[in-house]
KELUMLO-41052 format. One record per residue (C-alpha): y, x, z; chain; residue in one letter. Coordinates in pm, 1 decimal. Example, Ala and Ser with C-alpha at 12.3 -4.5 7.8 and 13.67 -1.06 7.14 Angstrom:
BEGIN
        Y        X        Z c r
   -450.0   1230.0    780.0 A A
   -106.0   1367.0    714.0 A S
***
This chain:
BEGIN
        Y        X        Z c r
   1253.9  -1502.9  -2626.6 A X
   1025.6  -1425.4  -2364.5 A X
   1157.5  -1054.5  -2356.4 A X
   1477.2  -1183.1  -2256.0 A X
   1338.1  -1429.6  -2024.1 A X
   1220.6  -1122.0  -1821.5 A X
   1499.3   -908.7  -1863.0 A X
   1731.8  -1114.2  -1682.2 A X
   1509.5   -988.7  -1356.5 A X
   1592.6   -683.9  -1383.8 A X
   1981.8   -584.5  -1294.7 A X
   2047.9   -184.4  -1356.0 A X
   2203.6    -71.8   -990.3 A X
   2137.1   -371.6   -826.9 A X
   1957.4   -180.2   -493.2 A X
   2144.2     78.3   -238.6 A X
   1995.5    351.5   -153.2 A X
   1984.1    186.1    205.3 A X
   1825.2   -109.4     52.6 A X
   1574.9     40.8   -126.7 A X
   1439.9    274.8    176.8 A X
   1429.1    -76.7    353.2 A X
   1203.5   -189.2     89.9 A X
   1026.1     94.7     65.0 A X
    952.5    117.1    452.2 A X
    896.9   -300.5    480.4 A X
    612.8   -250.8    239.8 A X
    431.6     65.3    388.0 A X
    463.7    -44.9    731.9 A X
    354.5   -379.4    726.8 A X
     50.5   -272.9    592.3 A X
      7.0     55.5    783.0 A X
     29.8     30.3   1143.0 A X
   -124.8   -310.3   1209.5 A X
   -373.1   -325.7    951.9 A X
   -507.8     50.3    948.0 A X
   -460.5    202.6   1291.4 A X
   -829.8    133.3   1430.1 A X
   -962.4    163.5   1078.5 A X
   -864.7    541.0   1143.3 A X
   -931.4    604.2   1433.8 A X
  -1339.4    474.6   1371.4 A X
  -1296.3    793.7   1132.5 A X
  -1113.2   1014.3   1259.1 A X
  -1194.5   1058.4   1623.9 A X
   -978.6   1170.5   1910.1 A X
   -765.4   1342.8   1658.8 A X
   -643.2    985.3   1449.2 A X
   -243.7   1029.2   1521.0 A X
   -299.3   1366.5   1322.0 A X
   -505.5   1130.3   1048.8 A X
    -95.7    964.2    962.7 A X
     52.4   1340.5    936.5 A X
   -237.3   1465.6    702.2 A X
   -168.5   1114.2    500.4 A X
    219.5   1205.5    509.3 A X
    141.2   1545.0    365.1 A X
   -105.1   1425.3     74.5 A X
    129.7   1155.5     16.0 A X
    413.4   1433.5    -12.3 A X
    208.5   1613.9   -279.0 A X
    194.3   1294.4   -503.5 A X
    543.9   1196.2   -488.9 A X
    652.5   1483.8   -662.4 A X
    472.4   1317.2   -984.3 A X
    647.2   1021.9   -924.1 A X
    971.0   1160.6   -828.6 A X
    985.8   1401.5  -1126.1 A X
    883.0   1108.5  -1368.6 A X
   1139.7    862.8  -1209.7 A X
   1391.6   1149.6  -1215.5 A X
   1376.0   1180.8  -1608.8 A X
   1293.4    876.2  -1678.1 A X
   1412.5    577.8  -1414.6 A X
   1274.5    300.9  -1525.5 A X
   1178.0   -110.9  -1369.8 A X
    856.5     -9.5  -1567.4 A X
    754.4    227.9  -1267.2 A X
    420.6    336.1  -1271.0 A X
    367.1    147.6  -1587.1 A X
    616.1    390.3  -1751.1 A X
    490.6    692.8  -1606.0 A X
    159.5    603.4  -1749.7 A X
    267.9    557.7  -2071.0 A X
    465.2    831.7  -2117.4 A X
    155.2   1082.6  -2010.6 A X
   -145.7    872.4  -2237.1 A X
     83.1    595.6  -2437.6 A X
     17.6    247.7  -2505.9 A X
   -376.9    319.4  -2439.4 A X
   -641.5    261.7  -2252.5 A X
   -597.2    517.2  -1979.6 A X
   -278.1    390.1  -1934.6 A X
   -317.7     52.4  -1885.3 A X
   -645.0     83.1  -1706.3 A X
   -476.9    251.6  -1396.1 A X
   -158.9     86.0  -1405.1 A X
   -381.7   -208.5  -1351.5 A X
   -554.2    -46.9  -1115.8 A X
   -210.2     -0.6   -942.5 A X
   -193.2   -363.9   -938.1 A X
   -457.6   -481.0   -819.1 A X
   -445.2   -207.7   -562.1 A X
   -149.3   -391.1   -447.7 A X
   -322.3   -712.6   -469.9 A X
   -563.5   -588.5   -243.4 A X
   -274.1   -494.0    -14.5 A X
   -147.3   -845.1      3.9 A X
   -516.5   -964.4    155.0 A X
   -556.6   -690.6    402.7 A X
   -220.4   -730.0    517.1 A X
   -272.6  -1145.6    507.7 A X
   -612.8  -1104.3    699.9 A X
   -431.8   -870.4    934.9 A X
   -208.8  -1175.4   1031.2 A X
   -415.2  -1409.4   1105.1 A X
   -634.0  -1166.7   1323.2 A X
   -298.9  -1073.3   1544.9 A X
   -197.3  -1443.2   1513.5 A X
   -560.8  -1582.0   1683.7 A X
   -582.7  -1310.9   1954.5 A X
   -395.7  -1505.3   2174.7 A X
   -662.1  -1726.3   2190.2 A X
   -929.4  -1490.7   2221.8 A X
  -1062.4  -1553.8   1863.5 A X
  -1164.8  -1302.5   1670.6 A X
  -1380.0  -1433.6   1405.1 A X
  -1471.3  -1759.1   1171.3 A X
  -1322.1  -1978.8    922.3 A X
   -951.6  -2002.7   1097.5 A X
   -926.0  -1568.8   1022.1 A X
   -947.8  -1631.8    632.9 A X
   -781.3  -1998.2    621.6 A X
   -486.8  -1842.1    823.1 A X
   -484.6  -1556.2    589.3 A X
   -471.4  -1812.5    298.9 A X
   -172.9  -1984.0    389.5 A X
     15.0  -1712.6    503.0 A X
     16.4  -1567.7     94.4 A X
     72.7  -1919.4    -14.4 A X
    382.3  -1897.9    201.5 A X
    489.6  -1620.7     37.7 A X
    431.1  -1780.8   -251.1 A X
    682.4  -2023.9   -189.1 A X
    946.2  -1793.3    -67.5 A X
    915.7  -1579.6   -394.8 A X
    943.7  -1881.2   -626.3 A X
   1250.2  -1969.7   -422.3 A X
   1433.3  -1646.4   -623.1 A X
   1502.5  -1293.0   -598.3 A X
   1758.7  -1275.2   -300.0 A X
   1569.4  -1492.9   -109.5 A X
   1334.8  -1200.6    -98.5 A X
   1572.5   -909.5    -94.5 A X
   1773.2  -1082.1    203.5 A X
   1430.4  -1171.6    420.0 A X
   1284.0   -795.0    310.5 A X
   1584.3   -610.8    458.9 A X
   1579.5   -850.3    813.8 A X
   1217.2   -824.9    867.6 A X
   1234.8   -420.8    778.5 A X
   1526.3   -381.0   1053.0 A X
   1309.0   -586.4   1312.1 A X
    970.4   -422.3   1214.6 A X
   1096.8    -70.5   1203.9 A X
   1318.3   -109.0   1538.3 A X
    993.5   -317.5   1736.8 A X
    709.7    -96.9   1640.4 A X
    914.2    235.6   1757.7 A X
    986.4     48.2   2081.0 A X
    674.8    -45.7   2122.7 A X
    486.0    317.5   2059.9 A X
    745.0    459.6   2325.3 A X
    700.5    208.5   2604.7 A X
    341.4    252.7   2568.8 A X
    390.4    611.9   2615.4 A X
    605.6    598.8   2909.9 A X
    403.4    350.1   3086.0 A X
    150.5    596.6   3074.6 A X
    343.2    914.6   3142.0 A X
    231.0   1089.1   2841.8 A X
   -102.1   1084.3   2860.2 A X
   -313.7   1051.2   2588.6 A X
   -690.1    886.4   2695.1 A X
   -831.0    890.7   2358.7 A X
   -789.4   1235.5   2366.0 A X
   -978.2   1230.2   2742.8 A X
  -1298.3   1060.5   2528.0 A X
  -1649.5   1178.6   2518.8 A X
  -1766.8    982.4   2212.7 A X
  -1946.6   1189.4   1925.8 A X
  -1698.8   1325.1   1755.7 A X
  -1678.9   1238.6   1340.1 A X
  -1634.2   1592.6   1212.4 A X
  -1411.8   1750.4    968.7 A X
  -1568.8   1517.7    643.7 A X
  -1489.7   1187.2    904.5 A X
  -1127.6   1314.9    934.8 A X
  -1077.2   1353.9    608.3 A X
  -1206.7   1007.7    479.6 A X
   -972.1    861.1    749.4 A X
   -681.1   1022.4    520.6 A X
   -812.3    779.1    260.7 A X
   -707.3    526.6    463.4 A X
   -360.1    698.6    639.5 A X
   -260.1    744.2    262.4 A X
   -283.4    372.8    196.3 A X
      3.7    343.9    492.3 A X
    213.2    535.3    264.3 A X
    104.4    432.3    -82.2 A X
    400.5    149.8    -19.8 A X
    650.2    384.6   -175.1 A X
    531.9    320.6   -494.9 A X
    750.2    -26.4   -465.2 A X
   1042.7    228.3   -496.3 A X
    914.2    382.3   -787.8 A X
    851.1     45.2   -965.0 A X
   1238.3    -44.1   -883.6 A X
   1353.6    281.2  -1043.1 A X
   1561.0    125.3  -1289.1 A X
   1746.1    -94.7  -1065.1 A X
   1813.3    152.1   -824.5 A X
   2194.3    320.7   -782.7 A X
   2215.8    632.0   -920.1 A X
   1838.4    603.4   -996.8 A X
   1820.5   1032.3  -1121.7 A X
   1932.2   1119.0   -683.9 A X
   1838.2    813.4   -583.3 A X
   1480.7    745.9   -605.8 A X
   1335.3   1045.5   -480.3 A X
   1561.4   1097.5   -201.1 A X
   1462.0    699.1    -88.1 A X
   1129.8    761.2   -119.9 A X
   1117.9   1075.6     79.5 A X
   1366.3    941.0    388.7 A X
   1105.6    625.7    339.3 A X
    797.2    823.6    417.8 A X
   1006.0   1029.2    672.6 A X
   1083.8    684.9    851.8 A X
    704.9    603.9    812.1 A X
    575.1    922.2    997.7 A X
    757.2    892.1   1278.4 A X
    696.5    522.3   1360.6 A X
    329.1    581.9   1273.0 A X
    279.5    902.1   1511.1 A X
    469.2    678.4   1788.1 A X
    225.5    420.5   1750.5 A X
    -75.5    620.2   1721.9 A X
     24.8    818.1   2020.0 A X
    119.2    498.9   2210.1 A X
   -246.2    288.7   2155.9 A X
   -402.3    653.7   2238.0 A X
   -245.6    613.9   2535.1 A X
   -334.3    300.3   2652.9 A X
   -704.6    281.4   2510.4 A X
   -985.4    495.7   2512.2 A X
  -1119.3    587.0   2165.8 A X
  -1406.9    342.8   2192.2 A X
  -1175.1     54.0   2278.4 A X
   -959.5    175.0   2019.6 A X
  -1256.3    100.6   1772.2 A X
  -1392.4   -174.7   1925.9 A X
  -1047.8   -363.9   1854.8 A X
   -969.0   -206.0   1547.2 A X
   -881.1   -529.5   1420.5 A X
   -599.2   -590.7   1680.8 A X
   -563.7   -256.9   1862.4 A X
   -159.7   -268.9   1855.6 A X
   -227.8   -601.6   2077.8 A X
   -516.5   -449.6   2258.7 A X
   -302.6   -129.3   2341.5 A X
     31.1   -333.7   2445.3 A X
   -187.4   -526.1   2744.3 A X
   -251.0   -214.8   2957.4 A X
     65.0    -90.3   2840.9 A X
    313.0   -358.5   2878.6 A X
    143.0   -634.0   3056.0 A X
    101.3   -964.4   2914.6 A X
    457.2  -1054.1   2777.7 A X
    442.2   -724.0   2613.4 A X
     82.1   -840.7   2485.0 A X
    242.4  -1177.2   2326.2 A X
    564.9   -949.0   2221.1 A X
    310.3   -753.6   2022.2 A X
    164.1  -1051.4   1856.0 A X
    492.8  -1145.7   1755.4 A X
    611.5   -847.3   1585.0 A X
    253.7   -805.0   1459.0 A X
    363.1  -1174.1   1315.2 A X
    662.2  -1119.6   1181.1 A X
    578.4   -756.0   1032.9 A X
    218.6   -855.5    842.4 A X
    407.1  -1185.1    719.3 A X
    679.5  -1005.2    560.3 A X
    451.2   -712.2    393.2 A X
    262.0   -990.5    256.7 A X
    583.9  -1101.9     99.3 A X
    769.6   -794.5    -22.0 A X
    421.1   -685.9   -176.2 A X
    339.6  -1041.5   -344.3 A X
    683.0   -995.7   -521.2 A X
    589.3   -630.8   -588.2 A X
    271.7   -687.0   -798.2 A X
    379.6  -1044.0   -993.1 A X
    667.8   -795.2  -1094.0 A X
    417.4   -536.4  -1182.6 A X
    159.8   -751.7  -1392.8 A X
    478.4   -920.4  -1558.9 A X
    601.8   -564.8  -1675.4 A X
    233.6   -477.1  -1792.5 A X
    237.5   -803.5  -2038.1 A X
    583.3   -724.3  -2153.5 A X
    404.0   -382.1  -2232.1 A X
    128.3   -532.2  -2436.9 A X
    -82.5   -330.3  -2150.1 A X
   -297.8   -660.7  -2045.7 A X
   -376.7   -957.6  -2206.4 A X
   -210.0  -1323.3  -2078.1 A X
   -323.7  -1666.7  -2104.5 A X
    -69.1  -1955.2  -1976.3 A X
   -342.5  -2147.2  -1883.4 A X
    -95.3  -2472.6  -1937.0 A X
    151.1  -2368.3  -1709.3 A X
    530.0  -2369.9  -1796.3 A X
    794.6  -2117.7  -1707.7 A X
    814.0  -1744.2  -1708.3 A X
    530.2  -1496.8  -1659.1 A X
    669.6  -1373.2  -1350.9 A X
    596.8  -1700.9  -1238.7 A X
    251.0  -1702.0  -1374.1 A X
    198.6  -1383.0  -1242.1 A X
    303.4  -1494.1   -911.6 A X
      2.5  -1765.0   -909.7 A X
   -258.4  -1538.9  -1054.8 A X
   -191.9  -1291.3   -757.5 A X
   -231.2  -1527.7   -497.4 A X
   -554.2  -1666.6   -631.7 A X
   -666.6  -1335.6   -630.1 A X
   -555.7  -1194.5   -310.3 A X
   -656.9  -1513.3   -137.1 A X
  -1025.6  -1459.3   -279.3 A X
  -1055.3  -1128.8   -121.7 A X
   -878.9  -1216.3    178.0 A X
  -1164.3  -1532.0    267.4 A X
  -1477.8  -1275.3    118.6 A X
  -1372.2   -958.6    268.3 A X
  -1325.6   -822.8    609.0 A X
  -1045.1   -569.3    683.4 A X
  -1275.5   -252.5    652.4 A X
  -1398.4   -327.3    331.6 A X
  -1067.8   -476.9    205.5 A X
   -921.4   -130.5    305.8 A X
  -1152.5     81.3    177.3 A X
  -1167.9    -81.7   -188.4 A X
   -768.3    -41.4   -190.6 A X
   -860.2    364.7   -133.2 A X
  -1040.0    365.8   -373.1 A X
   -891.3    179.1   -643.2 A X
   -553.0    388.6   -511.1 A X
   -683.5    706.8   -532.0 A X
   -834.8    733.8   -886.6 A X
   -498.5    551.0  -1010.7 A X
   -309.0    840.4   -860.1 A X
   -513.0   1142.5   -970.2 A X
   -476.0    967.7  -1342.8 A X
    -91.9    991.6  -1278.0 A X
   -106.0   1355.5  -1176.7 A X
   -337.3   1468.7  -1480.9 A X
   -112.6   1307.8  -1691.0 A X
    201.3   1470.4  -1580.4 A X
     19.2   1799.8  -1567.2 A X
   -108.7   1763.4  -1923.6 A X
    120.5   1587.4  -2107.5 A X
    504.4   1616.3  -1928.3 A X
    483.5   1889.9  -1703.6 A X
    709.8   2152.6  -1890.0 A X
    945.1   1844.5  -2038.2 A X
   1031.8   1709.5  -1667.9 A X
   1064.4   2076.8  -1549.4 A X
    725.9   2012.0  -1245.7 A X
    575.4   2312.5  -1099.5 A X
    206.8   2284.3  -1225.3 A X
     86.1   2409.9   -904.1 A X
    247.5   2147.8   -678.0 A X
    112.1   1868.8   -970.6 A X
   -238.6   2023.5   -917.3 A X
   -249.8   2073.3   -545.4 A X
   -197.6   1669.6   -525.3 A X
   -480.0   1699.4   -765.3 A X
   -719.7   1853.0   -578.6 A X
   -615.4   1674.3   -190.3 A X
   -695.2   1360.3   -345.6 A X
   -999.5   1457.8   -504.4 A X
  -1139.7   1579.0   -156.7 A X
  -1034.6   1289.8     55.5 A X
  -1206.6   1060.6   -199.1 A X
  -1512.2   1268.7   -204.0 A X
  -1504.8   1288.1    178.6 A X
  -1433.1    886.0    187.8 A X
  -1734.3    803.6    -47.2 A X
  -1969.4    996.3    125.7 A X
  -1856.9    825.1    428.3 A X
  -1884.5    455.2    277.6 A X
  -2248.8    593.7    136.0 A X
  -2384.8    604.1    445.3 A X
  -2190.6    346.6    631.8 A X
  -2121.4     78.7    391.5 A X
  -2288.3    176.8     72.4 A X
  -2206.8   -185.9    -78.8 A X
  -1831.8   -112.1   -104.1 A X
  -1849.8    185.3   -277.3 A X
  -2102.6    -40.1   -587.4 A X
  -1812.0   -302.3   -548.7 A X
  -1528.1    -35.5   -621.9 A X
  -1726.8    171.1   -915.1 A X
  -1809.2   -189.4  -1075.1 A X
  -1461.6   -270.9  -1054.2 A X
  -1314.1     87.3  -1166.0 A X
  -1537.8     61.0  -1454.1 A X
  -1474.7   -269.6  -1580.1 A X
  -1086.1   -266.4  -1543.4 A X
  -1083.8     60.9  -1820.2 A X
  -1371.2   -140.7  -2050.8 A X
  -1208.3   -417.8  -2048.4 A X
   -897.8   -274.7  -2153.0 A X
  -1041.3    -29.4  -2395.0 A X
  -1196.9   -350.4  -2557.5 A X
   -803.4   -488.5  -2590.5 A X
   -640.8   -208.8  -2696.0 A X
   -886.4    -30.5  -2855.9 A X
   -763.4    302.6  -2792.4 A X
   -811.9    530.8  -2535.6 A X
   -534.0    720.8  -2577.4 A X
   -192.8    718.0  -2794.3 A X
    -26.7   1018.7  -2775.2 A X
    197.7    971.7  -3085.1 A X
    353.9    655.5  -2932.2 A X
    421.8    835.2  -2562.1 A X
    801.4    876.7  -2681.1 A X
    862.1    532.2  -2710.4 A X
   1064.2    313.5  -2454.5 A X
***
């Protein structure tokens, strides 16, 4: 009963291919630009708007496992599926396809906590309890919008894409022109970070991208899902690289790199002051507003989807704790509890850096499994599947050497958490790996 309960969610060629790049962007940028910009320029240096192309081109590399997967196989299961299909109904499997979850999860706090830091600056606060109670009710309103139903989501999704997409560009180019073209980070004397600082920051520019997962997750639904889903998420990141360089450029033009970091927080708002004077300033707040709000609510409805596939899947365990209804539903409550914790214990750097991490081992599980278990089946060059390999190997061995000596705390906090998610579910399933039930759909 409950198998049909969540089957009626899912309606085969139910998203365009215009409505699913509008997805896919909504997600990545609302959680890119705002949220990550002065994050990577603190590691980067001078040289952060080439951070977002070095992210594009890593994130290239590891949509081809996706894209391949999806291609053979399109599926509402997503990442789920891909999983299980490389290691079956182990394990492995579940362990990073909850790791994909929560990754998301994380998502929905640093986005929320971006919100309420753009949402305060007008009033020149920065810090204290409003940040994280702001952040708070901002996922609880999401909350309410996703329990509302499905195309109260999609329609919302598609609006605040168009208006997110269309500001942010505007806004990178009249920062630009205001300051004909010049770029004073670049004219900055700090220290520079070096080549291992540059490549941490891609940790963090990949997590701008990661967002076109979402597409892979609504493979099934998808028209034409075999075309379809690879060419949406590759015009998505396109989309993505082009607003992001605009608005890198654009706060590199109106900040120095020390301002830059010292507002990394806010540095969109920062940026637009100089820029645009102060109704661009309160412009930038808005969109700022409007853009966090509505990543926080494409990528609550993202992840309750998720964790309601991975019970379906007998991947994770579920209690109804008493509650009524579908596990969507559940699903939906469990993920703001969650992302609501983070978002009142966590600031945005550390938020950020334990969604790279959790991210990053997730997707080199994905691309070992392809390699070793589906390469020659989907038709993947083995080259391309271990290039992706090896980038994200050395941007998260550049990124925890970073956190070692910066925040060494964060990097316990991720490895506990890593740990326990694949113990915990080797305890449930008791299996590692189940090769002999891959087949199965």
């Amino acid at each position: 009963m409950q198998h049909n309960q969540r089957s009626s969610d899912y309606n085969e060629g139910s998203i365009s291919l215009g409505g699913a790049v509008a997805m896919g962007t909504g997600v990545m940028i609302g959680a890119g630009i705002f949220a990550l910009t002065g994050q990577i320029a603190q590691l980067a240096g001078p040289l952060f708007p080439l951070a977002f192309i070095a992210g594009a081109i890593v994130t290239s590399f590891s949509a081809y496992s996706y894209i391949k997967m999806s291609n053979a196989w399109p599926s509402a299961g997503g990442i789920a599926m891909i999983l299980q299909k490389c290691y079956g109904s182990g394990a492995v499997a579940a362990g990073a396809a909850l790791l994909m979850a929560l990754s998301m999860v994380i998502a929905e706090s640093l986005v929320a906590r971006t919100f309420a830091t753009y949402v305060l600056r007008p009033f020149d606060i920065t810090g204290g309890p409003l940040v994280p109670i702001l952040a708070v009710a901002v996922i609880v309103f999401a909350f309410l919008v996703n329990i509302a139903g499905n195309r109260s989501v999609g329609l919302f999704s598609l609006i605040m894409a168009a208006i997110k997409i269309g500001g942010i560009a505007l806004f990178g180019i009249a920062a630009l022109w205001s300051s004909g073209f010049q770029f004073a980070a670049a004219s900055q004397t700090a220290e520079p970070s070096g080549i291992v600082g540059f490549i941490a920051s891609v940790a963090l520019a990949i997590l701008a991208f990661k967002g076109f997962t979402t597409i892979t997750n609504s493979g099934g639904e998808i028209t034409d899902p075999h075309r379809n889903v690879g060419r949406t998420i590759m015009i998505s990141i396109a989309i993505c690289v082009v607003v992001y360089l605009l608005v890198a450029f654009g706060v590199g033009a109106s900040l120095t790199l020390d301002e830059i970091i010292a507002a990394r927080d806010y540095s969109l708002a920062e940026a637009a002051a100089p820029a645009l004077g102060q109704v661009g300033f309160y412009l930038t707040v808005l969109l700022a507003a409007v853009a966090t709000a509505s990543g926080v609510l494409a990528s609550v409805f993202a992840v309750s989807r998720m964790l309601a596939m991975l019970t379906d899947m007998k991947m994770i365990p579920h209690s109804h704790f008493g509650m009524s209804g579908r596990i969507q539903r559940h699903m939906l409550i469990y993920t703001v509890v969650i992302a609501s914790t983070l978002a009142v214990f966590f600031d945005l750097g550390r938020i950020a850096s334990l969604g790279a991490f959790f991210y990053l081992i997730m997707d080199m599980v994905v691309h070992w499994g392809v390699f070793r278990f589906r390469r020659k089946e989907i038709g993947a060059a083995a080259s391309v599947l271990l290039l992706a390999l090896a980038f994200d190997a050395l941007v998260l061995a550049a990124f925890t050497a970073m956190k070692l000596q910066s925040d060494p705390a964060i990097v316990l906090y991720a490895a506990v958490g890593i740990t326990a998610v694949f113990i915990l579910e080797r305890l449930y399933l008791s299996r590692w790996l189940a090769p002999q039930g891959a087949h199965e759909n």
